[in-house]
FIMARZA-724139 format. One record per residue: x, y, z of N, C-alpha, C in turn. Coordinates in nm, 2 decimals. Last residue first. Layout:
# residues N
X  Y  Z  X  Y  Z  X  Y  Z
...
# end
This chain:
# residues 144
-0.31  5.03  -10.05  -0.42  5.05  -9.95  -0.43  5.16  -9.91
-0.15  4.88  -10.28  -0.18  4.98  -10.25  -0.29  4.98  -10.16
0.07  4.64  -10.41  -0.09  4.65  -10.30  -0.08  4.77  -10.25
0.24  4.67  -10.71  0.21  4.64  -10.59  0.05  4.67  -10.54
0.20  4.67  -10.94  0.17  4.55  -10.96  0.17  4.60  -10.77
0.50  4.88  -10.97  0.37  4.86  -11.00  0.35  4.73  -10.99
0.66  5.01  -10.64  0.64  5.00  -10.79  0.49  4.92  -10.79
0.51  5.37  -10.54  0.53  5.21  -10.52  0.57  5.12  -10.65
0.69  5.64  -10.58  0.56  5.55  -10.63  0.63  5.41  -10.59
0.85  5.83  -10.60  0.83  5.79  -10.43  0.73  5.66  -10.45
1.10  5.71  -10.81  1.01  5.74  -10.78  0.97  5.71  -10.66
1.50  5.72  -10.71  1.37  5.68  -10.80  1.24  5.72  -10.77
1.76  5.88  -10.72  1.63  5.84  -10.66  1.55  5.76  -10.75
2.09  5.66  -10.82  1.97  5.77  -10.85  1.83  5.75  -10.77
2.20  5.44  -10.83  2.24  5.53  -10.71  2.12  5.63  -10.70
2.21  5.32  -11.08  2.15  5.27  -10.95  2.13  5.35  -10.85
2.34  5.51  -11.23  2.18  5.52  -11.23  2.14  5.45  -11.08
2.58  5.52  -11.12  2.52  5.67  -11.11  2.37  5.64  -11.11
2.67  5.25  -11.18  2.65  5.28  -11.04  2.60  5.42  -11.05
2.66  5.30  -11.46  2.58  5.21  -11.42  2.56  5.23  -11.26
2.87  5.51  -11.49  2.72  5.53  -11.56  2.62  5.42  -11.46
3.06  5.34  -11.44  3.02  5.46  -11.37  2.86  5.52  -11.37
3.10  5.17  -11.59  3.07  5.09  -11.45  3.03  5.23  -11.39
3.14  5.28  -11.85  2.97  5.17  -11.84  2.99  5.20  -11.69
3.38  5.37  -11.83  3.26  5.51  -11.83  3.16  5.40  -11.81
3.63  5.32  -11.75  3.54  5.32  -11.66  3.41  5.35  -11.65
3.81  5.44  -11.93  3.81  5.32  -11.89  3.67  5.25  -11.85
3.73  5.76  -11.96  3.73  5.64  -12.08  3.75  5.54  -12.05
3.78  5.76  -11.64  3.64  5.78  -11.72  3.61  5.69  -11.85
4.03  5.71  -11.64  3.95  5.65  -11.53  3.81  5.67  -11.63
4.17  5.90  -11.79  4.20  5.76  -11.79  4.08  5.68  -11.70
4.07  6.15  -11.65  4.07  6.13  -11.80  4.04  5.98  -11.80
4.20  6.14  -11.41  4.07  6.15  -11.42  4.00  6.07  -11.54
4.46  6.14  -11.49  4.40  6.01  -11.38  4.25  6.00  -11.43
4.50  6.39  -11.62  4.51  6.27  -11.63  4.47  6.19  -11.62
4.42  6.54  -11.34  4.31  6.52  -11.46  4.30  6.42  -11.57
4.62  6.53  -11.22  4.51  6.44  -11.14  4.38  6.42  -11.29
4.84  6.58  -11.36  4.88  6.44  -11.33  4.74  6.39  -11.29
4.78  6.85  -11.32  4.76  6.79  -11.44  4.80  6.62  -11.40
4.80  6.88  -11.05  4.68  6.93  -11.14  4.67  6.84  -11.25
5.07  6.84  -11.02  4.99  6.77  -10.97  4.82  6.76  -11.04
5.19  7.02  -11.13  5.25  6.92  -11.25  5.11  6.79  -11.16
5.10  7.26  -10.99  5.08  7.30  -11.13  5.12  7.06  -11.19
5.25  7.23  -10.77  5.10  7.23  -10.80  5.04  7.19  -10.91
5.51  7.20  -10.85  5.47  7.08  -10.80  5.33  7.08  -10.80
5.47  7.54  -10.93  5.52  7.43  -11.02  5.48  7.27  -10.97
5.46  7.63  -10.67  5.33  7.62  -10.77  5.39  7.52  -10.88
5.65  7.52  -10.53  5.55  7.45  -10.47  5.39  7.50  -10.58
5.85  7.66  -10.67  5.89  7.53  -10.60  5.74  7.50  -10.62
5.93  7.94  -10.75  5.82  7.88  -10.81  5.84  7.76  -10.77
6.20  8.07  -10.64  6.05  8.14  -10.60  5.92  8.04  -10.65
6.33  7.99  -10.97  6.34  8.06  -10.85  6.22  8.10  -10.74
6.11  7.69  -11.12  6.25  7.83  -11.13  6.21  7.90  -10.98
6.23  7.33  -11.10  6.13  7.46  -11.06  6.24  7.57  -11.12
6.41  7.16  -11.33  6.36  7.23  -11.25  6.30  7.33  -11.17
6.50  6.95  -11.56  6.41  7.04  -11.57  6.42  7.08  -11.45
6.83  6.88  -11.77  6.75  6.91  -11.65  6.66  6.97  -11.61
6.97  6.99  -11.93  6.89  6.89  -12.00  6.80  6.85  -11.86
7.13  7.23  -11.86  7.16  7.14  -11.89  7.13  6.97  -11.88
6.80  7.34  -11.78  7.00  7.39  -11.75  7.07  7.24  -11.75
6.50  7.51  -11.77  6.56  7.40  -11.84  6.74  7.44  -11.81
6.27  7.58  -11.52  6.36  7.61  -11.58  6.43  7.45  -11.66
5.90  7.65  -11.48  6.00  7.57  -11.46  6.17  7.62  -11.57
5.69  7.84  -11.48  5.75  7.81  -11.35  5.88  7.70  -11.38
5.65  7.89  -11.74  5.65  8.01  -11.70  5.72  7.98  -11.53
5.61  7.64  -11.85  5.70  7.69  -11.93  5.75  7.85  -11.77
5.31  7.59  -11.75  5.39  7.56  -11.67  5.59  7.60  -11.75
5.06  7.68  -11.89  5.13  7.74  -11.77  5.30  7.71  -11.77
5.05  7.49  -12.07  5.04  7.60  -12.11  5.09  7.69  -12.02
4.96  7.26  -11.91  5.03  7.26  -11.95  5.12  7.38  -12.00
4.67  7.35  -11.82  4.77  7.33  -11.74  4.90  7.34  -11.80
4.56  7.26  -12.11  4.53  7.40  -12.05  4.67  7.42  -11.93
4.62  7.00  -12.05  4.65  7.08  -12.21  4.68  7.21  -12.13
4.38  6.96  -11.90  4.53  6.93  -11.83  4.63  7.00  -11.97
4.17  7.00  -12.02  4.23  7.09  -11.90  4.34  7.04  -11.84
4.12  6.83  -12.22  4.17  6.94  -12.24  4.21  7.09  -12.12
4.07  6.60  -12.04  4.23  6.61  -12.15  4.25  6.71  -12.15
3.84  6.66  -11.92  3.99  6.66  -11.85  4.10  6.66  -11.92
3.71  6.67  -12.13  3.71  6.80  -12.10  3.85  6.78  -12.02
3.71  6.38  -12.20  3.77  6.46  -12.33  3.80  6.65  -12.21
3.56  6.31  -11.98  3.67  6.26  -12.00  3.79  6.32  -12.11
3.33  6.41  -12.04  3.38  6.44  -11.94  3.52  6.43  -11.97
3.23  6.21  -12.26  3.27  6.34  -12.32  3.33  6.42  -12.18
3.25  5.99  -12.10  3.34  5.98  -12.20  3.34  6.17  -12.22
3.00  6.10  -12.03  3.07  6.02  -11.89  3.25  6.10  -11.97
2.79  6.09  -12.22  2.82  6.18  -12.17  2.96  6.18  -12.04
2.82  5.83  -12.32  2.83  5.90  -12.38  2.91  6.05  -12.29
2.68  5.71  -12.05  2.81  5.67  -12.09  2.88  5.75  -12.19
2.41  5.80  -12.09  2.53  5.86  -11.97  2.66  5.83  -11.98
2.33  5.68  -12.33  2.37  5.82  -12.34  2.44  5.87  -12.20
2.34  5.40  -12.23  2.38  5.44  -12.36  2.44  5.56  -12.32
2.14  5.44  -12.04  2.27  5.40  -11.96  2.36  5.46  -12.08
1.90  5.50  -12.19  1.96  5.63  -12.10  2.11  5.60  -12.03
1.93  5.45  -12.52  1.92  5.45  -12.39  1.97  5.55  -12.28
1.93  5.39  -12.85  2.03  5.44  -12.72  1.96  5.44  -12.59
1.72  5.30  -13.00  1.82  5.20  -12.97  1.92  5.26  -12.83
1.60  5.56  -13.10  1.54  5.41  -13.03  1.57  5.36  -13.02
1.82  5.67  -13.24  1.72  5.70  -13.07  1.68  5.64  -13.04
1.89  5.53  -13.47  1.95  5.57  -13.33  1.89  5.58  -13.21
1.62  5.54  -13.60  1.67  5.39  -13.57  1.76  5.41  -13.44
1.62  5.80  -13.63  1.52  5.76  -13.58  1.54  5.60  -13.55
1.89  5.83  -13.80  1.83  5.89  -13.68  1.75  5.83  -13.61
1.76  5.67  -14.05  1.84  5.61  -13.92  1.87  5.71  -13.82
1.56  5.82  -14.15  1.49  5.70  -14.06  1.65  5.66  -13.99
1.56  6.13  -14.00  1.58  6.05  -14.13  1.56  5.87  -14.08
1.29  6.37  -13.86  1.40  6.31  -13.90  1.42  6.13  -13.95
1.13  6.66  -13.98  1.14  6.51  -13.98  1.25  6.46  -13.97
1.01  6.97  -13.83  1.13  6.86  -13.83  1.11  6.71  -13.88
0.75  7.09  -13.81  0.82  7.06  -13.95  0.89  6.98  -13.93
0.68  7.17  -13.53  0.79  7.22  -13.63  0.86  7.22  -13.79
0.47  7.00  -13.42  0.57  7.01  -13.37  0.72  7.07  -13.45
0.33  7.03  -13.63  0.24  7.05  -13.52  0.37  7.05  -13.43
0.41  6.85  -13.82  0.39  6.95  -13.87  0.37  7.03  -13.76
0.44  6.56  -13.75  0.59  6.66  -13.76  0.53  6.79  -13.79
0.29  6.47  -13.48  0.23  6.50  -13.69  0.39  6.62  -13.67
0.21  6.43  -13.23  0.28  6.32  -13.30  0.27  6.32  -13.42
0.17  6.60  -12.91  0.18  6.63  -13.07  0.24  6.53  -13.12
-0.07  6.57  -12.62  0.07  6.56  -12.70  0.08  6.53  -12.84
-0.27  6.81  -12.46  -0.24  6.73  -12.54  -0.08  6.69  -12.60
-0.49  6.96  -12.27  -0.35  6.88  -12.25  -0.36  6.76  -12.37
-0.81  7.05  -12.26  -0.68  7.09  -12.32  -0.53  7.05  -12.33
-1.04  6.78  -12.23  -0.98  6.90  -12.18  -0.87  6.98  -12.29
-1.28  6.72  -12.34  -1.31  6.80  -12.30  -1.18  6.89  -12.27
-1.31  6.41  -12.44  -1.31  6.42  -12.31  -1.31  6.61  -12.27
-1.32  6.40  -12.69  -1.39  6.28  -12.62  -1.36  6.34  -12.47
-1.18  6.61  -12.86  -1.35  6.59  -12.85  -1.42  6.52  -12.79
-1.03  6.86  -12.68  -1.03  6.71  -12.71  -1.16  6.73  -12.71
-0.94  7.19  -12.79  -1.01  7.08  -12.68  -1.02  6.98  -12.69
-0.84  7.28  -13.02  -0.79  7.37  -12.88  -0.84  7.24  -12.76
-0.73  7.17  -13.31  -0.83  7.17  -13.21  -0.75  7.18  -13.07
-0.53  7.12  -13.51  -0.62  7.23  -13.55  -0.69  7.24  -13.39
-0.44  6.86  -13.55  -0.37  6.94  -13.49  -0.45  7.08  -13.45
-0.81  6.65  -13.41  -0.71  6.76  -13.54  -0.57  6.81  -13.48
-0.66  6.40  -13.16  -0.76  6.51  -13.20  -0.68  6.57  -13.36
-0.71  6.04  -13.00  -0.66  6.18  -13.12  -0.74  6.22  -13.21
-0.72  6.01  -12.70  -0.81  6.01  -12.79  -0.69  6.10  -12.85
-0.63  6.01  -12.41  -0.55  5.93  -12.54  -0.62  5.92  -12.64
-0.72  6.16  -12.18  -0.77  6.01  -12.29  -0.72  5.94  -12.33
-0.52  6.33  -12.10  -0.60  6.29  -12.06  -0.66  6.12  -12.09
-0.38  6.42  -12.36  -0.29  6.33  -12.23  -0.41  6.26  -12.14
-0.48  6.32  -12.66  -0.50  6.41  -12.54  -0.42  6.32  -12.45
-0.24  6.38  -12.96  -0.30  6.31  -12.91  -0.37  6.38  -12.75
-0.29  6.52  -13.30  -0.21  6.52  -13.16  -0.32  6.44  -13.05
-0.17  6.50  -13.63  -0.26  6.46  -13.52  -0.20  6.48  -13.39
# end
């Protein structure tokens, strides 16, 4: 069955028009009419339970994995600017201030890293507040 946006009347999946009102705008709620897909009832227990703060925090965290893996990446460099001489690390010849680059890069992604998986609710939480919201009055208000 699919439902009209218009009405909210439900139509066949089968039908091009809504029968109670006429138009063409409808939304699909019969897994068949949207692909076949069924998903498994705890899937379906998931999604209705996450949220949108849920899922930015999700997403916040998985940021947080990309800085690990770019300071990794950094890492991989830095063999090529620094010298080892008796158990002492320092810059190699000509490479001072990329190497101090190079160890800052990674010290800031670090930071980054650590800040996000610490910090991912408080961030998520000031991202939404921060977010426009609709130009719409909220509801219940006095419209004139």
């Amino acid at each position: 069955m699919k439902n009209c946006l218009a009405c909210g009347c439900a139509n066949a999946d089968s039908a091009s028009r809504c029968q109670a009102c006429d138009t063409k705008t409808f939304v699909s709620s019969s897994p068949e009419a949207v692909g076949g897909h069924i998903i498994s009832p705890d899937e379906k227990t998931f999604w209705e339970r996450i949220g949108f703060s849920q899922f930015a925090v999700i997403f916040i965290r998985v940021e947080a994995l990309w800085f690990v893996f770019n300071a990794l990446n950094l890492v991989t460099y830095l063999p090529s600017y620094l010298r080892v001489s008796g158990g002492v690390v320092s810059p190699a010849d000509g490479f001072e201030q990329r190497a101090y680059f190079f160890l800052f890069r990674i010290a800031c992604n670090i930071a980054a890293a650590l800040v996000c998986f610490r910090y991912a609710s408080n961030i998520a939480h000031w991202l939404i507040n921060k977010l426009p919201m609709s130009t719409l009055p909220p509801s219940g208000s006095d419209q004139r």
